[in-house]
VMD Tcl script that draws the C-alpha trace (Angstrom):
set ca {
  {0.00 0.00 0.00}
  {1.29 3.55 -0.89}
  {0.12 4.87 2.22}
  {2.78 2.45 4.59}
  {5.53 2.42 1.81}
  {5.94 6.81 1.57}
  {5.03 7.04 5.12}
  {7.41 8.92 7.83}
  {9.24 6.15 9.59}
  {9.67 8.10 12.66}
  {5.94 8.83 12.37}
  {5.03 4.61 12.01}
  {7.69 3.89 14.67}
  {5.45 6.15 17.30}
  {2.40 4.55 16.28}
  {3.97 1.25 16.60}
  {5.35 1.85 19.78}
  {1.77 3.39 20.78}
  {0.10 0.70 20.09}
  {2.79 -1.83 21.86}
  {2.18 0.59 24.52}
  {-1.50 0.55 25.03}
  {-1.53 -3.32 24.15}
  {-0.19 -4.06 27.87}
  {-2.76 -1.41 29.48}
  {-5.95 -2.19 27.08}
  {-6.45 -6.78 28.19}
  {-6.57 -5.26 31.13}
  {-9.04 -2.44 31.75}
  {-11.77 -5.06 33.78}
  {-8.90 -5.19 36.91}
  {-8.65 -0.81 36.70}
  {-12.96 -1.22 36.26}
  {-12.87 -3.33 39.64}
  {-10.18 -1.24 41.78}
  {-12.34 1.80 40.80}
  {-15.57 0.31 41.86}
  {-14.10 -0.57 44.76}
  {-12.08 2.72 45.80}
  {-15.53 4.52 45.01}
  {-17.56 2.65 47.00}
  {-15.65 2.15 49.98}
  {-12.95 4.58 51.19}
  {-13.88 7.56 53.03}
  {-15.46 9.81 50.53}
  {-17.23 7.14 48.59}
  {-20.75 6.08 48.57}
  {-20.89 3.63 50.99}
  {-17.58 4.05 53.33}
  {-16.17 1.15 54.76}
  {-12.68 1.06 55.89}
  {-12.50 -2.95 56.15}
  {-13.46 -3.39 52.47}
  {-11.41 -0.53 51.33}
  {-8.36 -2.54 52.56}
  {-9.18 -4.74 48.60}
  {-8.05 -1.74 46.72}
  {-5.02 -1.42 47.75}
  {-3.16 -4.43 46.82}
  {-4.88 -4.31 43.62}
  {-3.62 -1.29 42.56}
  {0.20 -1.89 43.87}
  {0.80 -5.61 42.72}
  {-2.04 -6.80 40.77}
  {-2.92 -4.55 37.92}
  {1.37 -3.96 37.81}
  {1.44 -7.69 37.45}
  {-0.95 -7.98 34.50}
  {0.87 -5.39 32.95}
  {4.17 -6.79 33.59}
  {2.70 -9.70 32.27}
  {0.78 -8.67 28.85}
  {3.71 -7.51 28.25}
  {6.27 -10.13 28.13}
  {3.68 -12.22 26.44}
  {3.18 -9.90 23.90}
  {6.90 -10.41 23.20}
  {7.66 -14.12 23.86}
  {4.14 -15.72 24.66}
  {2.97 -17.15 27.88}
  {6.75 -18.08 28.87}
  {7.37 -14.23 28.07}
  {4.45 -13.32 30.30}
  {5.48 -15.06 33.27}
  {8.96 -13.69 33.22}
  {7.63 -10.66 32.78}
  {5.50 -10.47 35.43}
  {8.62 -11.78 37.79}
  {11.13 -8.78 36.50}
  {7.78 -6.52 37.51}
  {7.48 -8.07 41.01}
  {10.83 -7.02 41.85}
  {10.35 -3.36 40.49}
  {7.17 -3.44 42.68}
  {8.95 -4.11 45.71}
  {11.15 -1.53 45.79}
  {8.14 1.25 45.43}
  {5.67 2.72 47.38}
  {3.90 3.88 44.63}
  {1.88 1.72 41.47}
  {4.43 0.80 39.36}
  {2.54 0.79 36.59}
  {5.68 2.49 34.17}
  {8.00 0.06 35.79}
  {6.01 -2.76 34.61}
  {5.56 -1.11 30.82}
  {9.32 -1.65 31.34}
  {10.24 -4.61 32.71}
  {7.68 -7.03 31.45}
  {8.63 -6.48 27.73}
  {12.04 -6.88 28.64}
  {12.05 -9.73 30.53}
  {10.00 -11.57 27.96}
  {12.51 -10.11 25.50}
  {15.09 -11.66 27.44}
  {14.05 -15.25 27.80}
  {13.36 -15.06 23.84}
  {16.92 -14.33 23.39}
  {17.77 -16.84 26.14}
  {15.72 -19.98 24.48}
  {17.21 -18.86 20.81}
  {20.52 -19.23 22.10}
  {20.76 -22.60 23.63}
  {17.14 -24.10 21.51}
  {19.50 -26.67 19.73}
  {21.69 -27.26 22.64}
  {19.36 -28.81 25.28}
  {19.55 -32.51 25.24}
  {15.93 -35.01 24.69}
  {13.90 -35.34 27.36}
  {15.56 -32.42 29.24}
  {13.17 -29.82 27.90}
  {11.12 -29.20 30.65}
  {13.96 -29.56 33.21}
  {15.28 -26.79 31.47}
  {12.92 -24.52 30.49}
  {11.82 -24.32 34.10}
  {14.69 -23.43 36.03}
  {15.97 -21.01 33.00}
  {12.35 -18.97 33.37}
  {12.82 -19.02 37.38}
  {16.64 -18.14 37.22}
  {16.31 -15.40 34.69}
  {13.08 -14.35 36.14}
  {14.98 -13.86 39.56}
  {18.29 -12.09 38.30}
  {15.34 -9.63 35.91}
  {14.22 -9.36 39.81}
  {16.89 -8.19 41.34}
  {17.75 -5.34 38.48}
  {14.44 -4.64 38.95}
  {14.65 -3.79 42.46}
  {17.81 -1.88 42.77}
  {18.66 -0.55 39.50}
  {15.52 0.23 37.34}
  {12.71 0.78 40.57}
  {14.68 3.76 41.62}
  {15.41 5.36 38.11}
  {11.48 5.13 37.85}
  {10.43 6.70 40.89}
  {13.25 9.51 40.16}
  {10.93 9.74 36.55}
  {8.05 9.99 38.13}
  {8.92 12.67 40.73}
  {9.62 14.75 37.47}
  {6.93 14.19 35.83}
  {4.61 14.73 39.49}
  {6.59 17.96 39.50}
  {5.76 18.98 36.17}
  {2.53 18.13 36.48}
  {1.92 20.18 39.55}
  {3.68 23.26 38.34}
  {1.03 23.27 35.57}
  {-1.40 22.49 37.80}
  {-0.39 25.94 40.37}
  {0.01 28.50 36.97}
  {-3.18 27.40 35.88}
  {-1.81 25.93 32.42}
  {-2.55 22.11 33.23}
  {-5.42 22.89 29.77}
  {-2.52 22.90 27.41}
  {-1.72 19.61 27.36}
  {-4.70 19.40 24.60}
  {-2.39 20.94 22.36}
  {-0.24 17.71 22.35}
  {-3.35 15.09 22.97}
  {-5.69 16.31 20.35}
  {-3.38 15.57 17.54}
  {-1.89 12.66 19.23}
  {-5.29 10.81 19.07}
  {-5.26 11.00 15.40}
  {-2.71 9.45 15.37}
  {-3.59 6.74 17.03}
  {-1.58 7.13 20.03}
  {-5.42 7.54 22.03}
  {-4.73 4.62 23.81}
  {-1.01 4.85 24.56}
  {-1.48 8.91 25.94}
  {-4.56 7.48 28.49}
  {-3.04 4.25 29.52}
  {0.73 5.02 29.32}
  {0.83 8.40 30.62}
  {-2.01 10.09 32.66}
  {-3.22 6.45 34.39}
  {-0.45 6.32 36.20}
  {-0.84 9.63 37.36}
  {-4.28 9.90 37.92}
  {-3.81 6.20 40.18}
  {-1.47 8.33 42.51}
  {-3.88 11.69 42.43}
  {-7.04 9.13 43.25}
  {-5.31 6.93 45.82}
  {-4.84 10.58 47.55}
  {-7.59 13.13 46.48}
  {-10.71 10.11 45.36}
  {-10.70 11.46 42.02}
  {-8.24 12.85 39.47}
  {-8.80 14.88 36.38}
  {-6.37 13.14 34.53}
  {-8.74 10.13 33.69}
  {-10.86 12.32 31.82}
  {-8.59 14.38 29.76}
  {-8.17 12.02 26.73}
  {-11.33 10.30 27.59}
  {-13.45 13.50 26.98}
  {-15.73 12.64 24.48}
  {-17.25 16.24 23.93}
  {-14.43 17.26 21.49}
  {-15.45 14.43 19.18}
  {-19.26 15.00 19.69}
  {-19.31 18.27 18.60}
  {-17.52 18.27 15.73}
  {-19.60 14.89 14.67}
  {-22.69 17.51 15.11}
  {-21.19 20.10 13.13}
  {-21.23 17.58 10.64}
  {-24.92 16.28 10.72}
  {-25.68 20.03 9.98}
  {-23.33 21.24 7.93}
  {-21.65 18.78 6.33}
  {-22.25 17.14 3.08}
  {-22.31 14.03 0.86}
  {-21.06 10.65 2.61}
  {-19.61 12.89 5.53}
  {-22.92 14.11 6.40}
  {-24.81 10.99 6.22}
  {-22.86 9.12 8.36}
  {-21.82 11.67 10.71}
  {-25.51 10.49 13.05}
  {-24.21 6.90 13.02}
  {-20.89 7.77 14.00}
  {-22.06 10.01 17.21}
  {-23.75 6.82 18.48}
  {-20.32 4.77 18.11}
  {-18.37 7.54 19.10}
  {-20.52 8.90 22.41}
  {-22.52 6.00 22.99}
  {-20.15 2.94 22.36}
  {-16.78 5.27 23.31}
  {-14.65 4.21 20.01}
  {-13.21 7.53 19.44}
  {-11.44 6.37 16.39}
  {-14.75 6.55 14.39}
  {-14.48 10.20 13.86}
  {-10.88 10.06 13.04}
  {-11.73 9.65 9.41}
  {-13.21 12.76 9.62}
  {-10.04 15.34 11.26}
  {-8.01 13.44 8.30}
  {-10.42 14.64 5.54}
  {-10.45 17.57 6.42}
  {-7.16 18.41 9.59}
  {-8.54 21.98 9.84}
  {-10.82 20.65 12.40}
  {-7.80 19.94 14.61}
  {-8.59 23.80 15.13}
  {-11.44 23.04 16.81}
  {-10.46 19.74 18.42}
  {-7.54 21.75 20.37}
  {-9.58 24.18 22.03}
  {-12.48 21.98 22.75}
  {-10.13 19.81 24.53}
  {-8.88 22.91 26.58}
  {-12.21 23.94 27.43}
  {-12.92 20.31 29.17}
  {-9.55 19.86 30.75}
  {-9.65 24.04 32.53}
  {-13.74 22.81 33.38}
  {-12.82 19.96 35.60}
  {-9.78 21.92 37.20}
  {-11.94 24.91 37.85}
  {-15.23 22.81 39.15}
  {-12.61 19.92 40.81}
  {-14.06 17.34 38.59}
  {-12.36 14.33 37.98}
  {-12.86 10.12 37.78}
  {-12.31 7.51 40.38}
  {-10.67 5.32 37.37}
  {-9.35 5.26 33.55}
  {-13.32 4.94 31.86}
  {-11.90 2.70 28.85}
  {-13.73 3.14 26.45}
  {-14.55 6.69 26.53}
  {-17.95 6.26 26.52}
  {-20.27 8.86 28.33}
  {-21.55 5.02 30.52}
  {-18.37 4.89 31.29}
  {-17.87 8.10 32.08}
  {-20.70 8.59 34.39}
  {-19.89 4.94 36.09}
  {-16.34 6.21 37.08}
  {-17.66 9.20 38.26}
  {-17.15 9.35 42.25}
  {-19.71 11.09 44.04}
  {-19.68 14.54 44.36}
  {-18.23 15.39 40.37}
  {-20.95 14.91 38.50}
  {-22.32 17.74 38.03}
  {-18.36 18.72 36.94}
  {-17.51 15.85 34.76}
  {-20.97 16.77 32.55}
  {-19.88 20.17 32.81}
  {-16.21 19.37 31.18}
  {-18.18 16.77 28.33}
  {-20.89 19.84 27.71}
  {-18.41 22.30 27.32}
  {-15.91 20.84 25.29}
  {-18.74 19.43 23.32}
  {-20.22 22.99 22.61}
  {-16.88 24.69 21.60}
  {-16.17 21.98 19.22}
  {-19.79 22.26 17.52}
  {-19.11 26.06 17.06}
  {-15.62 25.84 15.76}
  {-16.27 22.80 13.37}
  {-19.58 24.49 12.33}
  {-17.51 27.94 11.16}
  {-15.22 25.12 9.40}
  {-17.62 23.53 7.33}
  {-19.84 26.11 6.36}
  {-16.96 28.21 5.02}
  {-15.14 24.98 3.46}
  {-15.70 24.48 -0.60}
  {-14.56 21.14 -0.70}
  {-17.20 18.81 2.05}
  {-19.16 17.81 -1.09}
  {-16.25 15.34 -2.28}
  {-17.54 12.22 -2.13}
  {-14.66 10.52 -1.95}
  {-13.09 12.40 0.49}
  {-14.67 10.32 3.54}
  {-13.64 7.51 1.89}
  {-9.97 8.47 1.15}
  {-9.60 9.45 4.74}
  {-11.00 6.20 6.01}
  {-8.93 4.18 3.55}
  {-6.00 6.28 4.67}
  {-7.05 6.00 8.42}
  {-6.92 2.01 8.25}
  {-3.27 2.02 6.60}
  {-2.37 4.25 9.64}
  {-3.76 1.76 12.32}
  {-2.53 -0.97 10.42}
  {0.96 -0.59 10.14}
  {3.27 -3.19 11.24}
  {0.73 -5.43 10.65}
  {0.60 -8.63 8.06}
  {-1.59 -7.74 5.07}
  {-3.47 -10.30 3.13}
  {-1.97 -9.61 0.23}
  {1.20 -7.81 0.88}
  {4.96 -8.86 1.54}
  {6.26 -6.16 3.12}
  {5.88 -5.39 6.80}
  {7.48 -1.77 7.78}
  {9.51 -2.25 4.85}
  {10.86 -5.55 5.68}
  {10.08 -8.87 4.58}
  {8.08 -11.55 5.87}
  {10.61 -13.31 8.37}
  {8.57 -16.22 10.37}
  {6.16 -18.40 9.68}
  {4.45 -21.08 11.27}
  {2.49 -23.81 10.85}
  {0.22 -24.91 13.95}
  {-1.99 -27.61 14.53}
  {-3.28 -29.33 17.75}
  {-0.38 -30.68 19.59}
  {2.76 -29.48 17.08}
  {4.46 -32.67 17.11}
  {3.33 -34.39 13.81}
  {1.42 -32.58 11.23}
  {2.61 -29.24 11.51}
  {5.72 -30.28 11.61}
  {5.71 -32.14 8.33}
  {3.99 -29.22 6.85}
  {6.43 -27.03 7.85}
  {9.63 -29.14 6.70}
  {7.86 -29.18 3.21}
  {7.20 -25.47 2.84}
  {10.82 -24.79 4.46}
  {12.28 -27.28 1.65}
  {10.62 -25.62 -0.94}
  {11.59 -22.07 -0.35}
  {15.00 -23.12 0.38}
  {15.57 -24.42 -3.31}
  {13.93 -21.46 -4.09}
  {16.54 -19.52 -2.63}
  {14.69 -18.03 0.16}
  {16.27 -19.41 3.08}
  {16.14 -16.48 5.42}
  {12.60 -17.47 6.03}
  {12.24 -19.19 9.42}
  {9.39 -21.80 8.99}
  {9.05 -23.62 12.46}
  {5.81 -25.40 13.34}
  {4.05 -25.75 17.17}
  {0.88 -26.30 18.94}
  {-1.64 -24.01 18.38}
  {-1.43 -22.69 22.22}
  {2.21 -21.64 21.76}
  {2.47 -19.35 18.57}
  {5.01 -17.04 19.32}
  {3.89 -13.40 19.64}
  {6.45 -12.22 16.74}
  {4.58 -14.80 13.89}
  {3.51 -13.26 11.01}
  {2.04 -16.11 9.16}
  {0.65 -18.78 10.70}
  {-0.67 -21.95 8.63}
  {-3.08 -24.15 10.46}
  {-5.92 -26.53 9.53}
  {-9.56 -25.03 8.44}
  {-11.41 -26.72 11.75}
  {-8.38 -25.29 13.57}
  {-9.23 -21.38 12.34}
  {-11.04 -20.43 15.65}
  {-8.52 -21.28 17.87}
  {-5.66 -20.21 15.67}
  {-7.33 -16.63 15.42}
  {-7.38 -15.98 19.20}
  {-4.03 -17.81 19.38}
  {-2.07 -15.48 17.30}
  {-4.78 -12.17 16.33}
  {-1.21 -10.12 15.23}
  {-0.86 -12.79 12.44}
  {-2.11 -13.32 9.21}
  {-3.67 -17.03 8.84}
  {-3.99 -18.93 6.16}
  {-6.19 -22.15 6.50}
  {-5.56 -25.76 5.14}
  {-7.41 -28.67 4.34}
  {-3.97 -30.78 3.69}
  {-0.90 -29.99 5.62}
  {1.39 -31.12 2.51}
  {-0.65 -31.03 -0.51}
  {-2.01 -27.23 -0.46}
  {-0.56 -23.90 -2.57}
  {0.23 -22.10 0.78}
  {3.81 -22.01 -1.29}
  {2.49 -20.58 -4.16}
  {0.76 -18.34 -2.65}
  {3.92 -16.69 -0.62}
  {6.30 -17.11 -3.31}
  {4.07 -14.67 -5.53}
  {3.99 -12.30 -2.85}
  {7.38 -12.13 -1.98}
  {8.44 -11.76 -6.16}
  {5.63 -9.44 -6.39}
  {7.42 -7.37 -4.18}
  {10.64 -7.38 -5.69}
  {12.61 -9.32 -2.46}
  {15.77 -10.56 -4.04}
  {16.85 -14.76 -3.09}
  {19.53 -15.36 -1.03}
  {22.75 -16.81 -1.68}
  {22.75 -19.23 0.84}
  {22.82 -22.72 0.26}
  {19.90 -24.47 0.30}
  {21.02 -27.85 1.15}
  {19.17 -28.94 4.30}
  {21.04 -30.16 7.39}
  {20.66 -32.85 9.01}
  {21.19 -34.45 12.58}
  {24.27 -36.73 12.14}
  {23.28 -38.56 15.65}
  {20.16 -40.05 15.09}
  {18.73 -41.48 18.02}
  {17.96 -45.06 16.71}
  {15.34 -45.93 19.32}
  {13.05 -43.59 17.39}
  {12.34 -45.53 14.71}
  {13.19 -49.14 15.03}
  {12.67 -52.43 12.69}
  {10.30 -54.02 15.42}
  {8.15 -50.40 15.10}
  {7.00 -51.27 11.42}
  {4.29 -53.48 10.35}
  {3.79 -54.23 6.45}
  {1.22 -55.81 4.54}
  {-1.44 -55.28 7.04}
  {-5.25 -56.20 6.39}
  {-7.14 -53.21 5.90}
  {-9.33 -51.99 9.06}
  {-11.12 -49.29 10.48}
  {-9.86 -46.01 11.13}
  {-9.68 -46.03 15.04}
  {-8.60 -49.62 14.54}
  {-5.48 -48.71 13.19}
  {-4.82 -45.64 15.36}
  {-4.84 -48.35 18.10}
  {-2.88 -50.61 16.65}
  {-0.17 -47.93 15.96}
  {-0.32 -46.70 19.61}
  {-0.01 -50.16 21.02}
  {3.27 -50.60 18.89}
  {4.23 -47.46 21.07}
  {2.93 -48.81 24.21}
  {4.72 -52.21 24.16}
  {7.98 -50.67 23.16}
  {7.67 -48.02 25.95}
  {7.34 -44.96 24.60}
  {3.87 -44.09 26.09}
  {1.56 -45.15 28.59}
  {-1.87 -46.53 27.90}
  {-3.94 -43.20 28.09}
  {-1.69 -41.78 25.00}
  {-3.90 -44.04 22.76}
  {-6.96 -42.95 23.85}
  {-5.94 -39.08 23.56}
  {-4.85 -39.75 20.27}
  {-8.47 -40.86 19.13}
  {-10.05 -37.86 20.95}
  {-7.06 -36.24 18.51}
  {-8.61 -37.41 15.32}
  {-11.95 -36.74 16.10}
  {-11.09 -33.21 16.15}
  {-9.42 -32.97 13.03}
  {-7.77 -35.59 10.84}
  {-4.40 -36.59 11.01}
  {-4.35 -37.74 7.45}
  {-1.60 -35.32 5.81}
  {-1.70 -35.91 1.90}
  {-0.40 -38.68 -0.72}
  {-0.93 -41.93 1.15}
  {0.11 -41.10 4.56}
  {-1.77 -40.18 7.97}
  {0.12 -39.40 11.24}
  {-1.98 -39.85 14.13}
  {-0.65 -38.69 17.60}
  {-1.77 -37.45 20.85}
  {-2.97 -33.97 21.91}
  {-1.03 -31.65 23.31}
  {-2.19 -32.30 26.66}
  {-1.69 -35.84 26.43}
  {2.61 -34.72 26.73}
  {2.66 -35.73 30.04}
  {1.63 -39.88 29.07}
  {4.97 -39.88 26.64}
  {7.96 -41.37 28.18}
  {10.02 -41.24 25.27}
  {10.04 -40.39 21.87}
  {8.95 -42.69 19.00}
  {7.62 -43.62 16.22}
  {5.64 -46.46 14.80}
  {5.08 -47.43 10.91}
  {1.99 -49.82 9.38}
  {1.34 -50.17 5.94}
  {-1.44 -51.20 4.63}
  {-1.81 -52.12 1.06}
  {-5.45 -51.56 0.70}
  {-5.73 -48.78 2.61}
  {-7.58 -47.03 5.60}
  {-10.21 -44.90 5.35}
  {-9.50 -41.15 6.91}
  {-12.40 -39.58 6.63}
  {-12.93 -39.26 2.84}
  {-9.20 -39.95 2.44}
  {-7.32 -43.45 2.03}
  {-4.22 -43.61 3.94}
  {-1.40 -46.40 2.73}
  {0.71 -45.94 5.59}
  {0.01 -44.75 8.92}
  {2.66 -43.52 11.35}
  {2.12 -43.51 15.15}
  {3.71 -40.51 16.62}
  {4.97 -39.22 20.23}
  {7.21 -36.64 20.53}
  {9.04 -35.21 23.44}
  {11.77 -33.08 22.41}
  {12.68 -32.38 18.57}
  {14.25 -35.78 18.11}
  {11.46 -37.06 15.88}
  {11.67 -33.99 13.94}
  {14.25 -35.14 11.65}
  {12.43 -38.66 10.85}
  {9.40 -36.53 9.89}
  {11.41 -34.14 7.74}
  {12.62 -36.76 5.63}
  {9.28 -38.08 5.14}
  {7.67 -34.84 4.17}
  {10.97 -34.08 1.31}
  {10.32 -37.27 -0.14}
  {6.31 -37.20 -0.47}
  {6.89 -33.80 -1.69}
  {10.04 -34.39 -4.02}
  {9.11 -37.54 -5.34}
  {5.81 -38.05 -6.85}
  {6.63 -42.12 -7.04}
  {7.16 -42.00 -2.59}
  {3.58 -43.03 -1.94}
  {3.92 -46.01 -3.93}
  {7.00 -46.81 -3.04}
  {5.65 -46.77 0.78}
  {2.26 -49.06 -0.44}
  {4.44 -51.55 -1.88}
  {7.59 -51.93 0.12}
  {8.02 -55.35 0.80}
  {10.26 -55.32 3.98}
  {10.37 -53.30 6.89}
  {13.86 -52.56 5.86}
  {12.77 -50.92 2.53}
  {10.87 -48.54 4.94}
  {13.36 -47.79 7.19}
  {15.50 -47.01 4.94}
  {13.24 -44.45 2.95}
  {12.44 -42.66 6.79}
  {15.83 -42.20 8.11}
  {17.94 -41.99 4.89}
}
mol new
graphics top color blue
foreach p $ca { graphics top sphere $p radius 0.5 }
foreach p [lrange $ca 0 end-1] q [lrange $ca 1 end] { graphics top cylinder $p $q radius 0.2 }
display resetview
């Protein structure tokens, strides 16, 4: 898009970081909903005092809402093993505060998920089978602890030393009476999109401290105003024209009503004069609520006048509606000048252009549909996810790695994983079609593309296009794949693989393949009935012959060991509407059976003769050979 490509990179970094920013405050609004409720009903000046319940609010705002921060943070990095890191580095910055750490946490949870990224990229090939969890455990708890510790002595204090200058700042605009002028900054900001990150990352934290002292603090309502936005939607409904005028009435409802402010965004960037009356609108609200002591009890997210009114402590309501009415009336008077004297409102394209433009400006650094690019660099990671990530997804994703290495793309990483554990950073994520639900709420930064076939789909096609499309150049690196020189023989052994089997049922053979797996030790009983529940949810059948059923991923715990187990059956199984020729049993600890399961996926995908050569091997040997060579 032309919009993302000419764009001001300072300008995209800010909105990126503003969004990054907000992202940790915004999953967690319900926890600053229930400390408000709370610290407005029950400490001294609320509506129902009570100085036993009051005691609730207080942890809540020092270590919980921190913690989820902290947390939502390093997962947005790293995932749930990002998160909980996080939230350790922000326990130790919380300690060493008497104040919410709520900046602290912005800080440390990103970093300490950052960290443990770096940590598991470093020593991912390194850690031996079986030691996995061992490892990943104490590595979390050690790192988490040392994050702790910096926390506490080095970064707590150079926070609290930021926030006394900001406090300061704050209160000398506060004493000259100028505190209104920070509209002139959060007016345009919101257009930007950097609503979320100026409320959240900046005046929350303040207003926590003014409300934990005064009850109230203006500084909840000073983005969340709606007025500014109300009036100028107004102006529009009367003196507007074309598409900006007939939507303007169902844009007030969204915007006041439903407190998405971004709906009249569109309109400031069809027309930015309005910022004119945006500005001092805002000013007007901001010097109402310092001049009638208005304020909120807590951050109403979203701006909505409900939520407005429901953070409202008592005593400031007739203040609050002042600051809305106000800054709704000089916005309606200023736009309304602006319109009527504007030639160019009748364009009916203009609404459109703006919202087109709008969306490129809240979508950068995002993965678009049909774009390669992503702030002017290339797609980098891609994975493929399915239930448990130990057998189809991983077959898929040695296939599609293969294929753009010969290519000569090998600077894309193509991993594969369970669905639950898609790294915040993906950018593409391949799953199954019954999968798409779960993959969606998995990984809602990515792009998804759904699959009815893990091997035989055009997923490569469909990326290579892209990526020429957009002029990428290939890589010079050899595309030879490596493999593991010490393969672990207990994988895959003779005694695993069964040929020229009678054909049976589908759940038949699942069983039969997990008993192979049983008897030689590599699971206990239960792992063959979790991987039936498996293929009930989706099919394990993978393309060309060959179906790979296995356990779900919270059937890990029943493997002992990994394995594999091969049956061939010459007249097939029926998968669904599929007929698989071979089926492989599959439980996987580590990454051990990785390599067996990238040499099958090459060779169904490089040879179109495999699948035959699989339904009519005649030894066990010929098998073997085919899966490990």
């Amino acid at each position: 898009m032309s919009e993302t490509t000419n764009s001001n990179p300072l300008q995209e970094k800010v909105q990126v970081f503003g969004r990054f920013l907000s992202g940790m405050v915004m999953p967690n609004i319900g926890a600053f909903i229930a400390w408000g409720l709370l610290t407005a009903l029950f400490i001294p000046t609320g509506w129902t005092p009570n100085a036993y319940l009051a005691k609730a609010s207080g942890p809540m705002v020092q270590w919980l809402i921190p913690l989820l921060i902290g947390y939502s943070g390093g997962r947005a990095i790293y995932g749930h093993r990002g998160g909980v890191v996080g939230a350790i580095a922000t326990a130790g910055v919380i300690a060493g505060a008497d104040i919410p750490m709520f900046l602290g946490a912005m800080i440390m949870g990103p970093f300490g998920g950052w960290c443990i990224k770096k940590f598991d990229d470093a020593f991912e090939e390194s850690i031996p089978a079986g030691f996995e969890m061992l490892v990943n455990n104490f590595s979390a708890g050690i790192l988490g602890a040392i994050l702790a510790v910096i926390a506490y002595m080095v970064i707590g204090p150079v926070v609290l030393a930021l926030n006394n200058v900001l406090r300061t700042a704050v209160e000398f605009l506060v004493n000259v009476n100028l505190i209104p002028l920070v509209s002139i900054l959060v007016e345009p900001g919101k257009i930007l999109f950097l609503n979320n990150a100026i409320n959240h990352g900046i005046f929350t934290p303040i207003g926590v401290q003014e409300s934990q002292t005064f009850g109230k603090s203006l500084f909840f309502l000073i983005e969340a105003n709606p007025g500014p936005g109300f009036g100028m939607l107004l102006a529009f409904c009367l003196f507007g024209k074309g598409a900006a005028k007939g939507s303007a009435p169902g844009a007030i409802i969204i915007h006041f009503l439903g407190g998405i402010h971004e709906i009249y965004f569109p309109y400031v960037l069809m027309k930015p004069l309005l910022l004119i009356a945006l500005i001092p609108a805002g000013m007007t609200g901001v010097f109402t609520l310092h001049l009638l002591n208005g304020g909120l009890i807590a951050p109403a997210s979203p701006g909505s006048i409900f939520a407005v009114l429901a953070m409202t402590p008592k005593g400031a309501y007739f203040a609050n509606i002042a600051a809305v009415t106000a800054a709704t009336v000089v916005s309606f008077i200023i736009s309304s000048i602006i319109l009527k004297s504007s030639k160019d409102t009748d364009s009916e394209g203009s609404l459109e252009t703006a919202q087109t433009s709008m969306q490129a400006m809240k979508n950068r650094g995002k993965v678009f549909e049909n774009e390669t690019i992503i702030n002017g660099a290339q797609i980098k990671k891609i994975i493929y996810a399915c239930d448990a990530g130990m057998g189809s997804s991983a077959m898929g994703a040695s296939a599609l790695r293969n294929k753009f290495k010969k290519a000569g793309y090998p600077q894309i990483s193509i991993t594969n994983c369970a669905i639950e554990n898609i790294p915040a950073d993906a950018q593409i994520v391949v799953s199954h079609e019954k999968l798409a639900e779960r993959a969606k709420k998995a990984s809602p930064q990515a792009e998804h593309i759904f699959v009815t076939d893990f091997l035989q789909n055009n997923v490569f096609d469909i990326l290579i296009d892209r990526i020429k499309s957009a002029g990428i150049t290939q890589s010079n690196i050899s595309a030879d794949t490596p493999k593991s020189s010490n393969f672990n023989k207990n994988l895959l052994k003779l005694s695993n693989i069964k040929i020229g089997l009678t054909s049976v049922s589908r759940d038949e053979a699942i069983k039969m393949a997990g008993q192979i797996l049983v008897d030689g030790g590599y699971v206990d009983k239960a792992y063959v009935k979790a991987m039936l529940h498996r293929e009930e949810q989706v099919s394990t059948y993978i393309g060309k012959g060959v179906a790979i059923p296995h356990g779900e991923n919270s059937a890990k715990s029943d493997i002992k060991a990994s394995g594999l187990s091969v049956l061939q059956f010459p007249q097939g199984v029926k998968f669904d509407d599929e007929t698989a020729y071979i089926v492989i049993g599959i439980a996987g600890i580590g990454n051990e059976h990785l390599t067996i399961l990238a040499n099958i996926a090459t060779m169904l995908d490089e040879n179109e003769h495999a699948a035959d050569m699989l339904k009519n091997a005649k030894t066990a040997q010929e098998i073997f050979d085919l899966f490990t060579k």
